[in-house]
mmCIF file of the N, C-alpha and C atoms, coordinates in Angstrom:
data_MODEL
# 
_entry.id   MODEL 
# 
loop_
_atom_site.group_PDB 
_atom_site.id 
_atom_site.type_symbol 
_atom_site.label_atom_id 
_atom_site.label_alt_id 
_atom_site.label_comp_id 
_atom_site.label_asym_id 
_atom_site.label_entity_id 
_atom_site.label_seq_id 
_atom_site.pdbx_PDB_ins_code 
_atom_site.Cartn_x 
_atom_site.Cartn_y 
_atom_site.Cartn_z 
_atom_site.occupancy 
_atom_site.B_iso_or_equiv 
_atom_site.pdbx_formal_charge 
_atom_site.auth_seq_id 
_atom_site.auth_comp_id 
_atom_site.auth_asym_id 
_atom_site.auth_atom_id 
_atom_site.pdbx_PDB_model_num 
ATOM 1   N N  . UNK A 1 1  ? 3.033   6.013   -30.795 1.00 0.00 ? 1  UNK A N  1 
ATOM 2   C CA . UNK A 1 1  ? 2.972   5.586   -29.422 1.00 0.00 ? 1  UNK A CA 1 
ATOM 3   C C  . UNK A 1 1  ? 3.319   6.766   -28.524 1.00 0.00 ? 1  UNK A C  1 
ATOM 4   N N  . UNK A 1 2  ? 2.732   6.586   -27.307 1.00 0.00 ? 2  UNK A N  1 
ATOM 5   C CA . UNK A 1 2  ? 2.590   7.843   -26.372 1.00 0.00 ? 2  UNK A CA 1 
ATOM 6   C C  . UNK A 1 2  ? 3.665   7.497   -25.682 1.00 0.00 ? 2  UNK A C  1 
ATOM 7   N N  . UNK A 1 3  ? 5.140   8.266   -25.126 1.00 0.00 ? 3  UNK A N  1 
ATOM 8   C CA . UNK A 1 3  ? 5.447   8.298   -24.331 1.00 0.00 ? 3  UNK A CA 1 
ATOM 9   C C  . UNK A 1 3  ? 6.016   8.899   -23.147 1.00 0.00 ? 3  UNK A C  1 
ATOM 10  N N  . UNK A 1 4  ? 5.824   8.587   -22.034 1.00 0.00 ? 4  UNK A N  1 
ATOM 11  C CA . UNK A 1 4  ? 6.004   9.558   -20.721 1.00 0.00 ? 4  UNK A CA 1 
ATOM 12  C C  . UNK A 1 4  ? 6.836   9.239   -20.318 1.00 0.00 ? 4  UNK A C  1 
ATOM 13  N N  . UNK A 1 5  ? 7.422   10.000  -19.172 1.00 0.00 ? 5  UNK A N  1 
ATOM 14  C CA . UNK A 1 5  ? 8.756   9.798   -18.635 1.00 0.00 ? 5  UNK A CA 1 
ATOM 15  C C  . UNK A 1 5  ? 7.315   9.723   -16.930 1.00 0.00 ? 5  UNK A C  1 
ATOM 16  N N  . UNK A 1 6  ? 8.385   8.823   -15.907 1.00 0.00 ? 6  UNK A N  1 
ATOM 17  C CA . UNK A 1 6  ? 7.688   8.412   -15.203 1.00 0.00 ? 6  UNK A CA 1 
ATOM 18  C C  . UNK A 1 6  ? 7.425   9.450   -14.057 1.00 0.00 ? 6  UNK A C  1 
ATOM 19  N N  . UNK A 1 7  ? 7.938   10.914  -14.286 1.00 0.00 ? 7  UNK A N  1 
ATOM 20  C CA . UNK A 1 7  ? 7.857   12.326  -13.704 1.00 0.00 ? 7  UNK A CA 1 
ATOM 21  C C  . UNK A 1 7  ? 6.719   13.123  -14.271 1.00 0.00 ? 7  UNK A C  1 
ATOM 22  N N  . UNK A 1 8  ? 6.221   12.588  -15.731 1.00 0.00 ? 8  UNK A N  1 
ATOM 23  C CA . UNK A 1 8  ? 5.098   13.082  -16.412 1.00 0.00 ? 8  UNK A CA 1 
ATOM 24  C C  . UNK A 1 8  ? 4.144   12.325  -15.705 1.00 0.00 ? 8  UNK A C  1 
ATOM 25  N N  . UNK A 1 9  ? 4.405   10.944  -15.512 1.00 0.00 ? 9  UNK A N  1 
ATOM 26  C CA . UNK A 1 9  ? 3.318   9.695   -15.306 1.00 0.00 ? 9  UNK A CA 1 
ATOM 27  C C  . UNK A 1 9  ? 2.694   9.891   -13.774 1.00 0.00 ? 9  UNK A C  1 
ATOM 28  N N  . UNK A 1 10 ? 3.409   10.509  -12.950 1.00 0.00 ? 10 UNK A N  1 
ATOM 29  C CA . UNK A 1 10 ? 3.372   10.891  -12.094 1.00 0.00 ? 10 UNK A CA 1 
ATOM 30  C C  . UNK A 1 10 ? 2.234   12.004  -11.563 1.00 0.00 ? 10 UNK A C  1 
ATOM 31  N N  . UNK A 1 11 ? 2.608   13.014  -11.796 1.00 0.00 ? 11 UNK A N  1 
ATOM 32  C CA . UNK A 1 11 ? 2.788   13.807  -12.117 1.00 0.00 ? 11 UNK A CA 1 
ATOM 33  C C  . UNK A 1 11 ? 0.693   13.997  -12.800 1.00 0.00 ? 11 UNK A C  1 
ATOM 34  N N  . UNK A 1 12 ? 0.577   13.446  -13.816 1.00 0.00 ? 12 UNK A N  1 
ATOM 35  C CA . UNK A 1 12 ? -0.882  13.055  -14.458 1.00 0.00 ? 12 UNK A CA 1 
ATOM 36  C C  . UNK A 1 12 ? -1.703  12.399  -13.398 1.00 0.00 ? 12 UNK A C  1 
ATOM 37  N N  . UNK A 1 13 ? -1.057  11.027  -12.757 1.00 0.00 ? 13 UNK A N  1 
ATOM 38  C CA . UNK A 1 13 ? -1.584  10.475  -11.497 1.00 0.00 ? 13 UNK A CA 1 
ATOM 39  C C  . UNK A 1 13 ? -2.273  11.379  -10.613 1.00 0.00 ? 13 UNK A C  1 
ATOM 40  N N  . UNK A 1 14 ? -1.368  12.211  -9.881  1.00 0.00 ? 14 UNK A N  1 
ATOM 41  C CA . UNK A 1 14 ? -1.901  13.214  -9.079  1.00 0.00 ? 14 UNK A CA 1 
ATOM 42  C C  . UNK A 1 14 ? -2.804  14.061  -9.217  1.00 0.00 ? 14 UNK A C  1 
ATOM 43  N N  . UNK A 1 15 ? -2.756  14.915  -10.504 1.00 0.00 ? 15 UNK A N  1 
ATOM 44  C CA . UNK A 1 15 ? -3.750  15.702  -10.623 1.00 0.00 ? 15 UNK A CA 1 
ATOM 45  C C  . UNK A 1 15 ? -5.227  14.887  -11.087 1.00 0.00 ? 15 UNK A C  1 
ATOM 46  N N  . UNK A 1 16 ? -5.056  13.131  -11.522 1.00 0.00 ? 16 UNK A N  1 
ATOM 47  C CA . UNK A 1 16 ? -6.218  12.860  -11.544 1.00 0.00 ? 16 UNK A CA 1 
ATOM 48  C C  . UNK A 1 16 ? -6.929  12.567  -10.341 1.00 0.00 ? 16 UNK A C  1 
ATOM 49  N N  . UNK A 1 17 ? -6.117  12.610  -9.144  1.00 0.00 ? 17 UNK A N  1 
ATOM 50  C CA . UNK A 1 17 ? -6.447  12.059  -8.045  1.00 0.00 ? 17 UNK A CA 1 
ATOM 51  C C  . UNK A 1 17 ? -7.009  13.577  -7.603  1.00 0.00 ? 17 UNK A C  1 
ATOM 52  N N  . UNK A 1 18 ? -6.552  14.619  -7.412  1.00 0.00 ? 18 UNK A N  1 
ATOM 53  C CA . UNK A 1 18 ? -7.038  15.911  -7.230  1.00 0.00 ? 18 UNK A CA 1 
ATOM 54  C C  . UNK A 1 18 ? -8.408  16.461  -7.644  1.00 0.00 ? 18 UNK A C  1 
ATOM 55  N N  . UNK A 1 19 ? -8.519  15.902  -8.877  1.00 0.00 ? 19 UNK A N  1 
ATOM 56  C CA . UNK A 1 19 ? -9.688  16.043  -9.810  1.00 0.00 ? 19 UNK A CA 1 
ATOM 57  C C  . UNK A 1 19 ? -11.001 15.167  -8.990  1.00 0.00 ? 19 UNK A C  1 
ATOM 58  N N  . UNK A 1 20 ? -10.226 14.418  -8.578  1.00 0.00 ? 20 UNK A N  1 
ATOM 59  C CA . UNK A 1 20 ? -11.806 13.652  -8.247  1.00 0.00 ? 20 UNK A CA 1 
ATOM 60  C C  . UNK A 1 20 ? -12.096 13.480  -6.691  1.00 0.00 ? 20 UNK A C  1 
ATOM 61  N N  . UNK A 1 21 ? -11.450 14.447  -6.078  1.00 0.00 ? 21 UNK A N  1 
ATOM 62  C CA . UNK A 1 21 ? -11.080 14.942  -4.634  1.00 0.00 ? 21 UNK A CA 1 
ATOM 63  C C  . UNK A 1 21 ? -10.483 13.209  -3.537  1.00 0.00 ? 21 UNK A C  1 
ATOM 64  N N  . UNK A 1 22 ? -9.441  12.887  -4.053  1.00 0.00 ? 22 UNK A N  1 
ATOM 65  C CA . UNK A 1 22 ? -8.989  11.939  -3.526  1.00 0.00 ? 22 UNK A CA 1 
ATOM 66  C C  . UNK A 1 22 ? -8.053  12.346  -2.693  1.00 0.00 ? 22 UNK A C  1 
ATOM 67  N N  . UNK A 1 23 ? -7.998  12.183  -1.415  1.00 0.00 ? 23 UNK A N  1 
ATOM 68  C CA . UNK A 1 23 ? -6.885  12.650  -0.291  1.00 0.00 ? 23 UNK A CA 1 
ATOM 69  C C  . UNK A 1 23 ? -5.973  11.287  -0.364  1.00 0.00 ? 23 UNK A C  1 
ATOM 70  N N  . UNK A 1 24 ? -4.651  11.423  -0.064  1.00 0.00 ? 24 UNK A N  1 
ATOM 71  C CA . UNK A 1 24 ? -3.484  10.594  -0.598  1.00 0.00 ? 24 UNK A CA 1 
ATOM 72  C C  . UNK A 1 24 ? -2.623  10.836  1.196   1.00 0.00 ? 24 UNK A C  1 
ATOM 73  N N  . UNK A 1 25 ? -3.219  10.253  2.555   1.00 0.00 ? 25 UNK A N  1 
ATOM 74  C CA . UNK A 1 25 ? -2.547  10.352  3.563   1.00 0.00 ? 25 UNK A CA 1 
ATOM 75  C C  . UNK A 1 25 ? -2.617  9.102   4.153   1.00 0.00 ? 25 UNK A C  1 
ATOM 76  N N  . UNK A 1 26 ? -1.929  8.936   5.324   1.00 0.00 ? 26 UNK A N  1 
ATOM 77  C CA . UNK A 1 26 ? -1.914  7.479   6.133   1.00 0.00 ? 26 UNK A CA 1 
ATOM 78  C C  . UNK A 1 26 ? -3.238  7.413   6.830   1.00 0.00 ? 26 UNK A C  1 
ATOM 79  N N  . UNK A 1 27 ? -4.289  8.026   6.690   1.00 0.00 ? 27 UNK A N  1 
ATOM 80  C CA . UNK A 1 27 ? -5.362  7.731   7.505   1.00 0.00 ? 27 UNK A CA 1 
ATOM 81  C C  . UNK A 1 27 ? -6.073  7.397   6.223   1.00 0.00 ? 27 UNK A C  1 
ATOM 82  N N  . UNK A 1 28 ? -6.245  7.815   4.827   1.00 0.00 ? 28 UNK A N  1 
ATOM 83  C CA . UNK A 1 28 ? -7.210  7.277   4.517   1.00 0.00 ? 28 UNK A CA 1 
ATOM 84  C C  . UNK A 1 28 ? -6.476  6.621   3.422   1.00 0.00 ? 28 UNK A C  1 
ATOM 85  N N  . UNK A 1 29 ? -5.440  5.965   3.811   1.00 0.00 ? 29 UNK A N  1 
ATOM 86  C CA . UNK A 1 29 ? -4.637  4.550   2.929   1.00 0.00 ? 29 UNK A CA 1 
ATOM 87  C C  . UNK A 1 29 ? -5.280  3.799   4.094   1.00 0.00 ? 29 UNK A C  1 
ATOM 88  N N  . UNK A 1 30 ? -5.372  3.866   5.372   1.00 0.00 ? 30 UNK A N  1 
ATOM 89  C CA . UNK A 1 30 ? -5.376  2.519   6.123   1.00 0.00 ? 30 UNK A CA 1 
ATOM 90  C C  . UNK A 1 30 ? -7.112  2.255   5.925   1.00 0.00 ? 30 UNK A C  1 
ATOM 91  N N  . UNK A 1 31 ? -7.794  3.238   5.599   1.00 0.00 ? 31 UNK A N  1 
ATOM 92  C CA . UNK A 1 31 ? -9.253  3.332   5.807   1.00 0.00 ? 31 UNK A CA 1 
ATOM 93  C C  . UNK A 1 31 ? -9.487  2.642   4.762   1.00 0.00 ? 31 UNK A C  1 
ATOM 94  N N  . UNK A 1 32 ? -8.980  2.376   3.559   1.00 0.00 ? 32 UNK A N  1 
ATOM 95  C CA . UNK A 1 32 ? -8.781  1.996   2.179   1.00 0.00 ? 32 UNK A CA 1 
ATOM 96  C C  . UNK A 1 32 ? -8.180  0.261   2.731   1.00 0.00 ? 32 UNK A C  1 
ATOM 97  N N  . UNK A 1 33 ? -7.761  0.202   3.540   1.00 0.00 ? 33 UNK A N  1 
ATOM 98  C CA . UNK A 1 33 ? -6.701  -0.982  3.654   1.00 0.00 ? 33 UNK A CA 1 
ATOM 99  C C  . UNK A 1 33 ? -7.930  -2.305  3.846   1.00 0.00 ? 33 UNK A C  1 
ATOM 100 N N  . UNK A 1 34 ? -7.404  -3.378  3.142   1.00 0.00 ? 34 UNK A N  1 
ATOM 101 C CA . UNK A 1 34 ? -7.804  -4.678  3.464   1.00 0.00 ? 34 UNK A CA 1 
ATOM 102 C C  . UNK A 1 34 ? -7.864  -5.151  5.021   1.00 0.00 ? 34 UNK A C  1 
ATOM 103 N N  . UNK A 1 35 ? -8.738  -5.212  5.736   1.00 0.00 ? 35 UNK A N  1 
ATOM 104 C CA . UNK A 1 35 ? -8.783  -5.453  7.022   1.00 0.00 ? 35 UNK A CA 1 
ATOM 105 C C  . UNK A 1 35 ? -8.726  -7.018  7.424   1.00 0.00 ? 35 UNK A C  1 
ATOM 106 N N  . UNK A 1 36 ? -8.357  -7.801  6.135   1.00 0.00 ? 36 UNK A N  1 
ATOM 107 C CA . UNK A 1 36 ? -8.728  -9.257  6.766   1.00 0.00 ? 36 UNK A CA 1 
ATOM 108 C C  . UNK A 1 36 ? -9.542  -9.873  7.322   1.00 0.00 ? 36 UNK A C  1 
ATOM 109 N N  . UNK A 1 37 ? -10.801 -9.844  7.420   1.00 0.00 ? 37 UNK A N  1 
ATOM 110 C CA . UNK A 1 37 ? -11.688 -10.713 7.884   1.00 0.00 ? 37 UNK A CA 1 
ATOM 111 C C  . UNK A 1 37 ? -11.654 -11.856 7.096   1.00 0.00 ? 37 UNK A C  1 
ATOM 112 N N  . UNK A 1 38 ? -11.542 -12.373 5.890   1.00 0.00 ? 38 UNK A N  1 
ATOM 113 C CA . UNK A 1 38 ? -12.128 -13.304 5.223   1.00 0.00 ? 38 UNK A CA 1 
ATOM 114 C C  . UNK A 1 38 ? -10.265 -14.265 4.693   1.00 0.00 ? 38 UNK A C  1 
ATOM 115 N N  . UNK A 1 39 ? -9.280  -13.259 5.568   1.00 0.00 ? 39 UNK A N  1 
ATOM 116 C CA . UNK A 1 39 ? -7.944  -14.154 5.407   1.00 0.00 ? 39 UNK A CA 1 
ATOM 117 C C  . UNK A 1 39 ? -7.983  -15.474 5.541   1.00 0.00 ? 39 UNK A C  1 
ATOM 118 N N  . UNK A 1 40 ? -7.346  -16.209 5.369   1.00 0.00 ? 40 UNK A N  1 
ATOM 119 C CA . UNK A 1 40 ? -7.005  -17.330 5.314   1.00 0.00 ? 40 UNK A CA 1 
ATOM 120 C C  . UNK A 1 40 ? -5.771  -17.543 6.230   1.00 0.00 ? 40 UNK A C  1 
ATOM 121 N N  . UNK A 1 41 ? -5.988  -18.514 7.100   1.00 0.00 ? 41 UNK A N  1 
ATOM 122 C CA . UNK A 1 41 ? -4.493  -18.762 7.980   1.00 0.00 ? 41 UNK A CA 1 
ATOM 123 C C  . UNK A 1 41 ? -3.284  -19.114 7.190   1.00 0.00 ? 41 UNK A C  1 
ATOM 124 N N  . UNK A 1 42 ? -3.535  -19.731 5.891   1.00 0.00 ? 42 UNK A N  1 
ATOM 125 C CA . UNK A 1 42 ? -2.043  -19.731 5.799   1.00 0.00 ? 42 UNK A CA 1 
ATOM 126 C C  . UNK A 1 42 ? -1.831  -17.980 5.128   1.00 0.00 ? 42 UNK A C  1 
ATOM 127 N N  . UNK A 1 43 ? -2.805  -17.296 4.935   1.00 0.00 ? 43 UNK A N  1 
ATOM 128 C CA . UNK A 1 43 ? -2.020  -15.998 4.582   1.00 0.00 ? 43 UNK A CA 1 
ATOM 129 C C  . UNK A 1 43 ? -1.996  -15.003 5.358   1.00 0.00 ? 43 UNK A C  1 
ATOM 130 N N  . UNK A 1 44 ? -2.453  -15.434 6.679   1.00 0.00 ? 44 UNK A N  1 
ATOM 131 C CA . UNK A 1 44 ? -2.175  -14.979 7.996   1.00 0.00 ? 44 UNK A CA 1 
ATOM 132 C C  . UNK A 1 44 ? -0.410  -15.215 8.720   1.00 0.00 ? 44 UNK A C  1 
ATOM 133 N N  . UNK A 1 45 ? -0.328  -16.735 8.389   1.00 0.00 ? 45 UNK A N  1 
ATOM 134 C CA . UNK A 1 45 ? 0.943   -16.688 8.727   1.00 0.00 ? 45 UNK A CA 1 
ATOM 135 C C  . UNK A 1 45 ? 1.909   -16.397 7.674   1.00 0.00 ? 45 UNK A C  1 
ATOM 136 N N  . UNK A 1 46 ? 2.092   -15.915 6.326   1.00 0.00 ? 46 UNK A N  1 
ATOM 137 C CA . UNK A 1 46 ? 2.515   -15.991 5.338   1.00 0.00 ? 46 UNK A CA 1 
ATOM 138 C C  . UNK A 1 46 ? 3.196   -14.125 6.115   1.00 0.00 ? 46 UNK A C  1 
ATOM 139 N N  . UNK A 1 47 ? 1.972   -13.361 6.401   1.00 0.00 ? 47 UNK A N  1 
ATOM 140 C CA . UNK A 1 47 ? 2.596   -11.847 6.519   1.00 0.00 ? 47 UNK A CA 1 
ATOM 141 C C  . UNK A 1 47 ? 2.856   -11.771 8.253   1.00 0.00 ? 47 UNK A C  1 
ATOM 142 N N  . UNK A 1 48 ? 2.945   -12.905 8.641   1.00 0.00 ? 48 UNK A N  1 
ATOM 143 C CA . UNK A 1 48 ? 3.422   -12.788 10.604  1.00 0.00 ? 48 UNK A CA 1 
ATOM 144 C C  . UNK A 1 48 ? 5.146   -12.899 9.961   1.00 0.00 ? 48 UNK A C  1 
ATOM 145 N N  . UNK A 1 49 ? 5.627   -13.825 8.709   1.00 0.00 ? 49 UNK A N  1 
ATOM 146 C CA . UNK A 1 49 ? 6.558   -14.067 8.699   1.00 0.00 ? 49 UNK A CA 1 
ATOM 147 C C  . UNK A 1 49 ? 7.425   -13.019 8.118   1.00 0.00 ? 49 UNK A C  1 
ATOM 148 N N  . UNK A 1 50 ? 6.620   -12.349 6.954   1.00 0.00 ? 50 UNK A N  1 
ATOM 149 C CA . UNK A 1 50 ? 7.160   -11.142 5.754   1.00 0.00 ? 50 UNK A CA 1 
ATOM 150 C C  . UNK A 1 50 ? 7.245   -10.068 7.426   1.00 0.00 ? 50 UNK A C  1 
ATOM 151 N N  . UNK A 1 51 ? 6.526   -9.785  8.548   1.00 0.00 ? 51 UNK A N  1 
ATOM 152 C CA . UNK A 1 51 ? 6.605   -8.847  9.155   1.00 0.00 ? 51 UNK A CA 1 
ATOM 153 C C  . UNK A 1 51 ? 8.277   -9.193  10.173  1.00 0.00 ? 51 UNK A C  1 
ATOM 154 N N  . UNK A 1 52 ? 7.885   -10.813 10.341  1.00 0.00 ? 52 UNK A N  1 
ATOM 155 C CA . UNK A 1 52 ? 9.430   -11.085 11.605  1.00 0.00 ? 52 UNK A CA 1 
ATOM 156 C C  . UNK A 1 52 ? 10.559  -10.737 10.586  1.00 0.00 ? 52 UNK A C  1 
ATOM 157 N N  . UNK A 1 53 ? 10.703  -11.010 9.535   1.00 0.00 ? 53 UNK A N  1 
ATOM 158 C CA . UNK A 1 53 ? 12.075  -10.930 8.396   1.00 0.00 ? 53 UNK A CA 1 
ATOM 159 C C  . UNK A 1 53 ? 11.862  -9.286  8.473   1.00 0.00 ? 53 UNK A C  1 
ATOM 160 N N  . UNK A 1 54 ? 11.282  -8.922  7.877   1.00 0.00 ? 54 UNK A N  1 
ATOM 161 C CA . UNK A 1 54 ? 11.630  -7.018  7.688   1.00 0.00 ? 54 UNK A CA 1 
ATOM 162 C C  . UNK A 1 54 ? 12.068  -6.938  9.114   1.00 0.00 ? 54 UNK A C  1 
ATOM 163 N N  . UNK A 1 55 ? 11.475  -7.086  10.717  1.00 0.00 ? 55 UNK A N  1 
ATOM 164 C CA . UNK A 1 55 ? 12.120  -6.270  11.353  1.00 0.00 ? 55 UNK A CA 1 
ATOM 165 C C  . UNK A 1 55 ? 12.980  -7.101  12.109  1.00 0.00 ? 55 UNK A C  1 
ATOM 166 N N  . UNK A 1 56 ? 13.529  -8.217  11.604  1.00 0.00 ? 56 UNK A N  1 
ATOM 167 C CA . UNK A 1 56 ? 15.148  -8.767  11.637  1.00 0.00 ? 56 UNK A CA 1 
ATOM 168 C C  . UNK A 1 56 ? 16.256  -7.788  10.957  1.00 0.00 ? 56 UNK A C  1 
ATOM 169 N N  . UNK A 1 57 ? 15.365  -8.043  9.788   1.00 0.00 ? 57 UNK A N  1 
ATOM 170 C CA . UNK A 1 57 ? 16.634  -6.845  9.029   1.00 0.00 ? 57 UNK A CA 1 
ATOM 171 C C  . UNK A 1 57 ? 16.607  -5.299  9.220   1.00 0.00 ? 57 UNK A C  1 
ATOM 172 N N  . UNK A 1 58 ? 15.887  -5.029  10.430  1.00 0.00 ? 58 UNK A N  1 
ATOM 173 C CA . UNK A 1 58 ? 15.692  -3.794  11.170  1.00 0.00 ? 58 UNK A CA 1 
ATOM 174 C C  . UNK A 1 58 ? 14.996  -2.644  9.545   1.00 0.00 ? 58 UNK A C  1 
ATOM 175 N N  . UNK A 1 59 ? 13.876  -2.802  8.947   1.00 0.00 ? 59 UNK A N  1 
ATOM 176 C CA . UNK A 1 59 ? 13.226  -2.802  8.589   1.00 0.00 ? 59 UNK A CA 1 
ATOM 177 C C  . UNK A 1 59 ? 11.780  -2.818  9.111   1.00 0.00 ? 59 UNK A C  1 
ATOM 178 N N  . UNK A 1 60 ? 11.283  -1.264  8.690   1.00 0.00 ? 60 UNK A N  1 
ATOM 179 C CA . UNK A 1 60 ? 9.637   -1.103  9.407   1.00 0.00 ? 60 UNK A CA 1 
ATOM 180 C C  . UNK A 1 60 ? 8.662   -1.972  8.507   1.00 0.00 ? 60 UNK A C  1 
ATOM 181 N N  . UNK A 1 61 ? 8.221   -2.643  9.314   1.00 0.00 ? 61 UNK A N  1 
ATOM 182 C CA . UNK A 1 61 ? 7.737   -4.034  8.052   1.00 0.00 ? 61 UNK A CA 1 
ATOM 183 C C  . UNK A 1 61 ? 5.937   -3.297  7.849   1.00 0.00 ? 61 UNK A C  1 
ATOM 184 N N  . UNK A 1 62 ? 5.787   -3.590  6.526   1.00 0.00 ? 62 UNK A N  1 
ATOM 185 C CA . UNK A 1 62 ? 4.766   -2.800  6.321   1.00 0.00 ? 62 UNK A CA 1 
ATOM 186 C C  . UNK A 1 62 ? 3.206   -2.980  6.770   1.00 0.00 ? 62 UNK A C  1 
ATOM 187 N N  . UNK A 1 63 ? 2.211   -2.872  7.180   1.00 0.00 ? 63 UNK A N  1 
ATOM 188 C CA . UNK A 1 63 ? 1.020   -2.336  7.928   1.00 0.00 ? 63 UNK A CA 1 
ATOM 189 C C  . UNK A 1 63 ? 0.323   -3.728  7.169   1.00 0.00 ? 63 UNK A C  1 
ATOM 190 N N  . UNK A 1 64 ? 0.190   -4.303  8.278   1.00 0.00 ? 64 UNK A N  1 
ATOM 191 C CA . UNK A 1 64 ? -0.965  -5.455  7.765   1.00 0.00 ? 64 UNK A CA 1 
ATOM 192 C C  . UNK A 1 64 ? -1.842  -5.981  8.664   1.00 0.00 ? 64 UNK A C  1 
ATOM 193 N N  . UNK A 1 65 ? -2.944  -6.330  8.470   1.00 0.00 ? 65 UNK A N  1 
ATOM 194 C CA . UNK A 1 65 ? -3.972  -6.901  9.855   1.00 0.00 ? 65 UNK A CA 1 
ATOM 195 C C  . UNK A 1 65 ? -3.774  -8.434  9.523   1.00 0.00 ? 65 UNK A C  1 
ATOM 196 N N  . UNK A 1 66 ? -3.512  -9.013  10.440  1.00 0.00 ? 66 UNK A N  1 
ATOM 197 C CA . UNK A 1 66 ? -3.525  -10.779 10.461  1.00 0.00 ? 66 UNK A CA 1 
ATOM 198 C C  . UNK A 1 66 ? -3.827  -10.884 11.630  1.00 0.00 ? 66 UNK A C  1 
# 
């Protein structure tokens, strides 16, 4: 059995992402991002709520379209 430490695993990730000219920034994670058209209201209100709790607990609540 093969095993890596998760600094190797890492580490392999990247350079496969390099290899196949994948840019790894906030413009083309959001370009990549699920835009919601085809959401569903209750999983519309499901991440209005995951967004009010993170920034109760003063927490940048993470990037979602609803």
């Amino acid at each position: 059995m093969l095993v890596l430490s998760l600094d190797e695993y890492l580490a392999e990730i990247e350079a496969r992402k390099a290899a196949l000219g994948m840019v790894d920034g906030p413009a083309e994670t959001d370009a990549m991002r699920n835009k919601g058209g085809a959401r569903t209201a209750e999983k519309r209100e499901l991440l209005r709520k995951a967004a009010a709790r993170a920034e109760a607990a003063g927490i940048e609540p993470a990037r979602a379209y609803f």
